[in-house]
RODO-2510 file (C-alpha; in nm, 4 decimals, decimal comma):
residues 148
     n   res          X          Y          Z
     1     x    -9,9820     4,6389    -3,2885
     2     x    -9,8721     4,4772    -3,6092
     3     x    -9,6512     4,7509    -3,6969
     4     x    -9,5307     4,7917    -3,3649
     5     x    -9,4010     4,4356    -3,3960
     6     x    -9,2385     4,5364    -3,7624
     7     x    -9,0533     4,8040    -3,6098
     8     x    -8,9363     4,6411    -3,2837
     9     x    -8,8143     4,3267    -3,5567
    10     x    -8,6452     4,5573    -3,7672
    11     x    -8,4744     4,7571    -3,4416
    12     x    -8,3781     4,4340    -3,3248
    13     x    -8,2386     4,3541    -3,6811
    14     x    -8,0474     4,6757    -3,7415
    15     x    -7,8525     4,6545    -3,4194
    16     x    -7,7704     4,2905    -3,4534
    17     x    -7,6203     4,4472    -3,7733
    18     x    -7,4047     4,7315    -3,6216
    19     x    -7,2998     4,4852    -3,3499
    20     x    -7,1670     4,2476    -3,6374
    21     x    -6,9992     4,5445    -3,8068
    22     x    -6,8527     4,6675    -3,5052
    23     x    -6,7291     4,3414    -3,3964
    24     x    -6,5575     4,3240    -3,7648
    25     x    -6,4219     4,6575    -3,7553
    26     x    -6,2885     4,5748    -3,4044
    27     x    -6,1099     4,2530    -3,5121
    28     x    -5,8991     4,4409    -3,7024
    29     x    -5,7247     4,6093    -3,4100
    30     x    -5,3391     4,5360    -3,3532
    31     x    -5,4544     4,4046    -3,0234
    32     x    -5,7042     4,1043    -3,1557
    33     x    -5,6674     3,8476    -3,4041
    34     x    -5,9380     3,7137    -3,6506
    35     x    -6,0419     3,4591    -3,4600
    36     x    -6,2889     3,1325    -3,6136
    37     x    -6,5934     3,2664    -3,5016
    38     x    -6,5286     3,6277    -3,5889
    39     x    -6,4243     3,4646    -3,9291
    40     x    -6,7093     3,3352    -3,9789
    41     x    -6,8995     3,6539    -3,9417
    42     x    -6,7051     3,8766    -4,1205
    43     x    -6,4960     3,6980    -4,4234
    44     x    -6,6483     3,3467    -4,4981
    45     x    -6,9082     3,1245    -4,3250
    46     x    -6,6778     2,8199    -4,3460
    47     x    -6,8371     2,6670    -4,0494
    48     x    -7,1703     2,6374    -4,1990
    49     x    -7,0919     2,6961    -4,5978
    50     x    -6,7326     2,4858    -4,6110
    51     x    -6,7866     2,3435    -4,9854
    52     x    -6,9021     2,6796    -5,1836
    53     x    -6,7043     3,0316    -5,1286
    54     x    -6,9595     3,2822    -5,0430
    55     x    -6,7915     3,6172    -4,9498
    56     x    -6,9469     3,7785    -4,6632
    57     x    -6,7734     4,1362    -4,6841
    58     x    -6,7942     4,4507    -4,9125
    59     x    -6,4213     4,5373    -4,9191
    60     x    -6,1672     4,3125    -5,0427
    61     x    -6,0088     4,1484    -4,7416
    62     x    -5,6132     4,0188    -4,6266
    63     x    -5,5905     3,8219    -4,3602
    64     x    -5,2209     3,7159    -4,2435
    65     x    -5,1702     3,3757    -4,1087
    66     x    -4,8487     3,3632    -3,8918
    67     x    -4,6347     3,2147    -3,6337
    68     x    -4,5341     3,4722    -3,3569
    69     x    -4,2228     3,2683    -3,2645
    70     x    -4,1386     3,1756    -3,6675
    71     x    -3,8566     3,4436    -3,8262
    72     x    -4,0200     3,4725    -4,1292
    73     x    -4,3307     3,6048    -4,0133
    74     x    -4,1664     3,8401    -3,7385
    75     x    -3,9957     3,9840    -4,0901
    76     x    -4,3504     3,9734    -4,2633
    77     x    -4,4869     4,2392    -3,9811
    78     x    -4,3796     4,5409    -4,0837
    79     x    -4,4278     4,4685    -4,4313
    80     x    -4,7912     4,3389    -4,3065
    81     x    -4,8124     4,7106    -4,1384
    82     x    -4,6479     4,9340    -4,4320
    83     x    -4,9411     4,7392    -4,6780
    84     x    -5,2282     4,8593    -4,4276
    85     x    -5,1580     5,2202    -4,4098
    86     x    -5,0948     5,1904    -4,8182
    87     x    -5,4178     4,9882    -4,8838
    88     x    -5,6225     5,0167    -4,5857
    89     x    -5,9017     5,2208    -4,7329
    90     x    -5,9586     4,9669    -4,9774
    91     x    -5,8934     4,6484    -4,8166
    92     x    -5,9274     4,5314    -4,4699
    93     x    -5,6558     4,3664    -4,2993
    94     x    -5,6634     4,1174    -4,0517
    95     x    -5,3900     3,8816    -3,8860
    96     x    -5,4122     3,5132    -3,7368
    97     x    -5,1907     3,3442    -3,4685
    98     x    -5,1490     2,9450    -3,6380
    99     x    -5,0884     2,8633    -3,2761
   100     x    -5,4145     2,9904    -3,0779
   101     x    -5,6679     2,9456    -3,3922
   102     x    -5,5634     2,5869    -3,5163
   103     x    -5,9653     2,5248    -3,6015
   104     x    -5,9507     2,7872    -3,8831
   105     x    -5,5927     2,6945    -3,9819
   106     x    -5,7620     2,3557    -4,0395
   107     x    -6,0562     2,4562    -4,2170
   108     x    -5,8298     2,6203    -4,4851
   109     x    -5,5545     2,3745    -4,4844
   110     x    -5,2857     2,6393    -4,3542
   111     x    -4,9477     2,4892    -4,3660
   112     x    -4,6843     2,7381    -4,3943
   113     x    -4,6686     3,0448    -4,2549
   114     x    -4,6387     3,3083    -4,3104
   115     x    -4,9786     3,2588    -4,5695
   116     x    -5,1606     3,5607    -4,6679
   117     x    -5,5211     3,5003    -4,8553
   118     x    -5,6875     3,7447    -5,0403
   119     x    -6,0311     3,7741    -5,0345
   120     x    -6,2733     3,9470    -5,2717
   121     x    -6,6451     3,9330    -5,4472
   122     x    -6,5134     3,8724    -5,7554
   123     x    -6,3095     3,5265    -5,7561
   124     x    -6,1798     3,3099    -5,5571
   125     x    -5,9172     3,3276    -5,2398
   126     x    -5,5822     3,4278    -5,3413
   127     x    -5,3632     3,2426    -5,1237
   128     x    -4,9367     3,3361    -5,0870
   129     x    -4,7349     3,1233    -4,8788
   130     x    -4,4130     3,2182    -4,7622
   131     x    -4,2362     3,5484    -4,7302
   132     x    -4,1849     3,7561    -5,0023
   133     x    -4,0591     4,1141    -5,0778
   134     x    -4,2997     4,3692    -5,0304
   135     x    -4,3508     4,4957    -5,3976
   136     x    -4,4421     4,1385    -5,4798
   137     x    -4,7250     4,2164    -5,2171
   138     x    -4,8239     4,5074    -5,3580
   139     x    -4,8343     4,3842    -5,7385
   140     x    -5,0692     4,0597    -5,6301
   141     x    -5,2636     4,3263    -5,4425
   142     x    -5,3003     4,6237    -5,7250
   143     x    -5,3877     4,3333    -5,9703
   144     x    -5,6433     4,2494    -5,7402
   145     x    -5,7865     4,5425    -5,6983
   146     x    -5,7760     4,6347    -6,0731
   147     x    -6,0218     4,3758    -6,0998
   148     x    -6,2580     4,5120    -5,8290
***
């Protein structure tokens, strides 16, 4: 019965796993944006872990931080776009509306947008505020990587 009991706690482990991956993976739709909770699961468990960076994800991570009725980040879009299909094998992109998630806006003392932070195992958030041109983008991301 014992290892019955293993097994059933491991099943029951394992899929709570897959449904936290999938529920990452499916965050990072164009249709959905990373919202608190799903940022705590996937990038940073600032809800419970606010004073120590502990990076919850294997991949490097971008998540965009904008305004959908601000010009600057309706300009950042397709830049935010052209970086995915260029880096998205190696870093996962995500993208937060300022206006419906002002609890993790808070939490990380958002204040402009467009902000992008870069997240990664190996130091601390990277944060950019403000639009910039897109090789700028790709320099602070290569760099990043390089270090990877």
């Amino acid at each position: 019965m014992k290892i019955k009991s293993r097994n059933m706690t491991f099943a029951a482990a394992l899929f709570a796993l897959l449904q936290l991956t999938a529920s990452c993976a499916s965050e990072k739709n164009d249709e959905h944006d990373l919202t608190f909770e799903s940022f705590n699961q996937c990038i940073w468990n600032i809800a419970d872990n606010n004073d120590e960076f502990v990076y919850l994800s294997k991949k490097p991570s971008i998540v965009l931080f904008y305004d959908e009725n601000s010009e600057p980040c309706k300009s950042i879009m397709p830049i935010a776009d052209s970086l995915s299909s260029k880096y998205g094998q190696t870093i996962d992109f995500y993208k937060t509306n300022v206006a419906t998630e002002q609890a993790l806006c808070n939490s990380l003392k958002i204040s402009v947008t467009p902000t992008i932070i870069l997240f990664s195992n190996d130091s601390k958030p990277l944060v950019v505020e403000g639009l910039r041109p897109q090789r700028e983008y790709e320099n602070i991301i290569e760099k990043r990587i390089s270090k990877e």
